[in-house]
Phi, psi and omega in degrees: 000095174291122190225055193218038178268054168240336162297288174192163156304149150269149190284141171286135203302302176288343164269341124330279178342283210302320200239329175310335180291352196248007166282321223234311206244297191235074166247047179290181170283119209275010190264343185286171175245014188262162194301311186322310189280336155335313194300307176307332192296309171321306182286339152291333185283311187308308181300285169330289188298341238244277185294341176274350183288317173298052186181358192086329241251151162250144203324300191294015162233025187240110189258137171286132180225168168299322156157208216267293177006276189275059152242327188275323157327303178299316179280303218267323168292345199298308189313285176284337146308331189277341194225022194269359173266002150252345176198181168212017191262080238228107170282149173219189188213127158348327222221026172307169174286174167283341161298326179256323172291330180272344166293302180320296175309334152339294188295327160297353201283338198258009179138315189299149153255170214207126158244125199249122191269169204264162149222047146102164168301346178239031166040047195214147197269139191273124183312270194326334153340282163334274196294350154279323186274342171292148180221149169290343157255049190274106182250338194224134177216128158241146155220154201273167181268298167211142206268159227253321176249326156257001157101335196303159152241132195264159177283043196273067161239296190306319164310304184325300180292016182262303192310313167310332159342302238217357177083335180291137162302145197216123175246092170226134173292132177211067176267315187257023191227311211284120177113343258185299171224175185279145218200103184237121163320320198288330189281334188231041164026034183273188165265339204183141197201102168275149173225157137212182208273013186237004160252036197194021177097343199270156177300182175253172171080037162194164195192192196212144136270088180300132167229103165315142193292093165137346197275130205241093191262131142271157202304135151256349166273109141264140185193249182249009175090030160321164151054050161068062181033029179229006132210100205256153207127125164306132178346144183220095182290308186305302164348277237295307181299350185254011106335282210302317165282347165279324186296331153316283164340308197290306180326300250229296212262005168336276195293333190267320171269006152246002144288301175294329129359302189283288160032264215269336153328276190308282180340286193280015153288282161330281170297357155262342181276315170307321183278328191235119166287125163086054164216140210231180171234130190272129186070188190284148200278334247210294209272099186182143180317179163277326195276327192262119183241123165225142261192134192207139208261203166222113193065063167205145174259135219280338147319310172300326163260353148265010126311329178268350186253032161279325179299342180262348166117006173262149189247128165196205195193175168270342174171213173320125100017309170259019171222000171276018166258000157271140172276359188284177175284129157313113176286026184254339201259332163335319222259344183283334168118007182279134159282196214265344165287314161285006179271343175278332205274357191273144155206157219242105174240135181207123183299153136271192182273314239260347184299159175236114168003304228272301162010279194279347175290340191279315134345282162333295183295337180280310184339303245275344185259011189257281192303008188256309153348296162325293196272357173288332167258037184264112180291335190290311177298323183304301148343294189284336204269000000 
């Protein structure tokens, strides 16, 4: 029972389909002019309208990355190296991807200052925050779209329009939203928009960057001037088509999958805050993707328990994905104000199309015997108790 699609997808059957001809029959070089490679160009050209129909965006503002990594790489160094001689000055939020927060810390390493605003006990960034934190040599403000461990959504239409406001470039990961809620460039006024394809069904090792028509980054990839010199390298087509098809998907499966989501979301929220004593919900209840519930036990550690319920055949997790090889307390549940025994004590389930009602009663009934477990040998439940 997979309850971890925030870590990543299984690739979809029709986005497999979809990318086999260009491993096989037309796997030129889309830079070549003999037809295989013509071919491929079409289909990275095709893969582009695909993706840019999901995000708003017109096809030529959509540059193909590597994946959400190299996109906020990309967006956030492009940005600032390109502007460092009208400011240095960069807004963020506590509770960035490790893409975006260690890309920031770079930058301080290099002149920039970086100001990182807090969000509160609901894990949600305050517009006036914002609008405090602008400076005049405020050259960049990224904020995430929704966050990767708890699911909050941020205000970014509103952010946006300050930034526009205000002359500033407007940056968001929206790696964990694009696919998940409806996500239009022009409505949440951004400049820069990362996504990538392996949270949405789509294969790995590829993603996207919306760059607005005017917006001028400099290249951090040299090479032969791929992707409008903002990723150079041959092309990784099949990647590409199968993005391009997932995104097609998500598009057609929107509006179905964030009713049902929200559902099956609700449901084990509920019946776990009703069942289990001394369990909470990490963030805001309401402003949160439709797939992510994340959920914190009181005298137990959230490894243990997702070891036990790998045992029982459920897949879930503690938090990022890309921080679980660090052991401190998550700095998403820090910045929400939980200390560090309860930031341990958490755990992270996030739904899919493919998850079921039955799913989640099964779900419940393993949480409520893992943790009964737990805490029978917990000196800390033991304590309290």
């Amino acid at each position: 029972m997979y309850l971890d699609h925030a870590a990543t997808t299984p690739v979809r059957d029709e986005v497999v389909k979809e990318m086999e001809p260009y491993f096989i029959k037309y796997f030129g070089n889309p830079s070549t002019y003999y037809k295989i490679g013509r071919e491929a160009k079409k289909a990275m050209e095709k893969a582009r309208v695909q993706v840019a129909e999901l995000i708003g965006a017109k096809p030529e503002e959509v540059i193909f990355t590597n994946g959400g990594t190299e996109s906020d790489n990309a967006a956030i160094k492009g940005i600032a190296f390109k502007n460092k001689k009208k400011g240095n000055h960069i807004i963020t939020s506590v509770i960035e991807h490790p893409a975006v927060d260690e890309t920031c810390k770079y930058l301080e390493k290099q002149g920039f200052e970086v100001t990182y605003l807090p969000v509160y006990e609901e894990g949600i960034v305050r517009v006036e925050d914002v609008k405090s934190a602008i400076r005049d040599d405020t050259i960049l403000i990224t904020i995430m779209h929704a966050n990767n461990e708890i699911g909050t959504i941020q205000p970014i239409a509103e952010i946006g329009k300050i930034a526009k406001e205000n002359n500033i470039a407007f940056h968001s990961d929206a790696v964990q939203s694009v696919g998940k809620i409806p996500v239009d460039v022009n409505d949440l006024n951004v400049d820069l928009l990362s996504l990538s394809s392996h949270k949405i069904y789509g294969p790995k090792g590829v993603g996207a960057l919306f760059v607005r028509k005017g917006v001028r980054l400099e290249e951090v990839i040299h090479g032969g001037g791929q992707e409008k010199n903002l990723n150079s390298g041959t092309e990784n087509v099949p990647g590409m088509v199968g993005l391009g098809k997932a995104c097609e998907i998500a598009k057609n499966e929107l509006n179905h999958n964030i009713t049902y989501l929200t559902q099956l979301r609700d449901d084990l929220t509920d019946k776990i805050l009703n069942s289990i004593e001394k369990s909470y919900l990490n963030g805001d209840l309401k402003r949160r993707v439709p797939g992510t519930v994340n959920l914190r036990f009181t005298g137990i550690e959230g490894e243990g328990l997702v070891l036990l319920l790998d045992g029982k055949g459920i897949c879930a997790a503690t938090g990022s994905a890309c921080s679980s090889k660090k052991l401190e307390a998550s700095p998403v549940l820090k910045a929400i104000g939980l200390e560090d025994v309860d930031s341990h004590g958490s755990l992270r389930l996030t739904f899919g199309s493919e998850n079921t009602p039955e799913d989640v009663d099964k779900t419940v009934e393993a949480i409520k015997e893992s943790v009964a477990k737990l805490r029978a040998m917990s000196p800390i439940w033991n304590k309290k108790e």
